[in-house]
N, C-alpha and C positions, 0 to 999 in steps of 0.2 A: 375491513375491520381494522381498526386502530386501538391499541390498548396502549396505556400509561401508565406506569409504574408508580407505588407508593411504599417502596423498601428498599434497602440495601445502600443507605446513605453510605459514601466513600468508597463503593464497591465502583469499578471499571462498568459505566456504563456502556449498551451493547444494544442496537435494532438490528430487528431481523425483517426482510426486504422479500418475500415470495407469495406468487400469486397462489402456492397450494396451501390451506388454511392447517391441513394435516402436519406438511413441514413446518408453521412457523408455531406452530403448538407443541410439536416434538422439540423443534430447539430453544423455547423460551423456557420449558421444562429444565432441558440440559443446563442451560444458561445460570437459569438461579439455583441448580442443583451443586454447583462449580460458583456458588458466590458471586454470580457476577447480576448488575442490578440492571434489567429487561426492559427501557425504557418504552418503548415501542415494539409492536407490526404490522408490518401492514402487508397492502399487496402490490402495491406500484411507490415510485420514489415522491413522486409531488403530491403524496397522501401524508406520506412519512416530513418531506419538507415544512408542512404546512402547520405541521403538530407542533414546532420550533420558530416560529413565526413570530410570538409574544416576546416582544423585549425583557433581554432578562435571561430567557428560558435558553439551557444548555444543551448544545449539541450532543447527540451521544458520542462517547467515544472512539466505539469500532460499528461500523456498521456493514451488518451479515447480509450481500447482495448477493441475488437470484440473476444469471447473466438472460435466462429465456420469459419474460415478464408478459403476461398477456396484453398488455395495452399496447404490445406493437412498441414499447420505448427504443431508442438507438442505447446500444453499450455504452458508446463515449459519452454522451449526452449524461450516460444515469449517475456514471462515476463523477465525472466531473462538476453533476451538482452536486455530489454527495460530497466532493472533497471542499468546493466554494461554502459550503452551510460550517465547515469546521470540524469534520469527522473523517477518520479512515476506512478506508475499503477493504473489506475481507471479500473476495469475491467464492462464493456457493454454486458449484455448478456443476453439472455432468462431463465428467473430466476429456469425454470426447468432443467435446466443443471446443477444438481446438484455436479455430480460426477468432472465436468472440473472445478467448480469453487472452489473446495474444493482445486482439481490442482493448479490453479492461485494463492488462497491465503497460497498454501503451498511454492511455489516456490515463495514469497514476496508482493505480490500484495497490494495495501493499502486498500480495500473493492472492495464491485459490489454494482452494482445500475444497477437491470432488465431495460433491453427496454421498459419493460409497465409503467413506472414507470414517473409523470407529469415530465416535462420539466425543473420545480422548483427544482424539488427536483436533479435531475440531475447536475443543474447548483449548488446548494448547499453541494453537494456532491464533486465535483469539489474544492469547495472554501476547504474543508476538509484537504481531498489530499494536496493541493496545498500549506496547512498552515502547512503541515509534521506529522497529524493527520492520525491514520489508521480510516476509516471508519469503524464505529460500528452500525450495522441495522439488521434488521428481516433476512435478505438474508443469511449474514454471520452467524446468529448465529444456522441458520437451515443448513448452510452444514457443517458448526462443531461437530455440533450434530450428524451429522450421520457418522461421521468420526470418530471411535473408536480413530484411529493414534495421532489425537491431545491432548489423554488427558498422553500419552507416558510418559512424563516428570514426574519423580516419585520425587516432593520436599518436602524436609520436613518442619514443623508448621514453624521453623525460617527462612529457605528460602524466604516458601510464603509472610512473614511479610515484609522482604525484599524489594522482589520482587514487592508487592503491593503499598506501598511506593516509592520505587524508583519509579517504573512505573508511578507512577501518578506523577511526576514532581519534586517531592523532592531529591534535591544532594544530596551525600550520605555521606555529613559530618550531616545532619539531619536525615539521615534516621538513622544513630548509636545512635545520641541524642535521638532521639523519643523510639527507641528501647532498651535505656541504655546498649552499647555495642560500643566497641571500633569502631574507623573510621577501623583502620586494620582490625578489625574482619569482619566489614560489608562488606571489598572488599573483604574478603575469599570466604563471602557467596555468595558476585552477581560472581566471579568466578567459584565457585560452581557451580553456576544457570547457566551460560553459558555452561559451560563446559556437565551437564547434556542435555541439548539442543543438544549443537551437539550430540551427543553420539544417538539423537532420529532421527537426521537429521534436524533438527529443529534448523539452527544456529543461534544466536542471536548478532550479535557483534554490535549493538548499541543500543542508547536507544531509538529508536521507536521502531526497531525489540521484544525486549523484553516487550515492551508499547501492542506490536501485541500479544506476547507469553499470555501474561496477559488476556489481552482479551480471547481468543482461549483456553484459560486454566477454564476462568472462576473465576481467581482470582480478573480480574478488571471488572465490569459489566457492564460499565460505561466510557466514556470519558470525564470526565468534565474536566482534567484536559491536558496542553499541553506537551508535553515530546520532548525535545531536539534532535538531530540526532547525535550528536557526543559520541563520546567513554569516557567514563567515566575515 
């Protein structure tokens, strides 16, 4: 089933991604009940892809995936077309599925928010997403934890200083001021930092992605602060 929406012009477009037709009725419900405009859902991703296909036609903005999809999909595969079409990942899932969701948010994801999880917190987690913030919560930080692979990235003291700084919102003609070091010097190191990234598989080429690395590293503990999507 595929439905499209014909309301809530300027409202934070949102798909919802689950093969049980029960959940994507309960949350297209919640969805528009919280303002936000239901463009789709479906039950697999290359249903929901295809709906966006007409030139022109706009990605949603956050879309609500299901990590156990009947059609057999791979996790990384699902995110990662969902992120290639232009849209964010809220990853939907049974929060003991630890090992897929550590998948999700390796391959990009912006956080999970378990299906047990109130209705509230759902729709706020949404708004997250949807404000170009990685979601930071209990979920994420317990399948990190168990994931040796995330701590890969070997930086050193001035990196992380960097890195901590930048990430938390500061351009990086400040982050050299705060650190008393040249602006060239400071793009060697977030260079550095990237470049280390890839080399774990872990790319980072903008500054949310790096805002995530932070996170998942444990250098940022914290999102209070907003971090931009473009390239530095």
């Amino acid at each position: 089933m595929t439905e499209q929406s014909d309301g809530g012009r300027g409202a934070t477009t949102v798909a919802i991604v689950d093969d049980h037709e029960a959940v994507r009725l309960g949350l297209r419900a919640a969805c528009r009940d919280a303002g936000y405009d239901v463009v789709a859902d479906t039950a697999d991703v290359p249903t929901l892809l295809a709906a966006f296909e007409d030139p022109g036609s706009e990605p949603p903005r956050v879309v609500l995936l299901d990590l156990s999809l009947g059609d057999g999909s791979s996790v990384t595969d699902n995110v990662r077309s969902v992120l290639a079409s232009g849209s964010q990942v809220l990853v939907h899932s049974i929060a003991d599925r630890v090992a897929a969701v550590r998948e999700a948010l390796a391959a990009g994801a912006a956080g999970v928010i378990p299906k047990s999880s109130p209705t509230s917190a759902v729709i706020a987690a949404i708004a997250t997403v949807a404000r170009g913030e990685a979601l930071n919560n209990v979920e994420w930080a317990s399948a990190i934890e168990a994931d040796r692979d995330f701590a890969k990235a070997q930086l050193g003291r001035r990196e992380r200083d960097v890195l901590h700084l930048y990430a938390s919102g500061l351009p990086l003609k400040l982050v050299a001021q705060q650190l008393g070091i040249a602006h060239s010097t400071a793009r060697e190191y977030l260079d550095r930092i990237r470049a280390k990234y890839v080399e774990v598989g872990r790319p980072a080429p903008t500054k949310v992605d790096l805002l995530r690395r932070a996170v998942e590293d444990g250098i940022l503990p914290g999102l209070d602060a907003e971090a931009g999507d473009g390239r530095a």
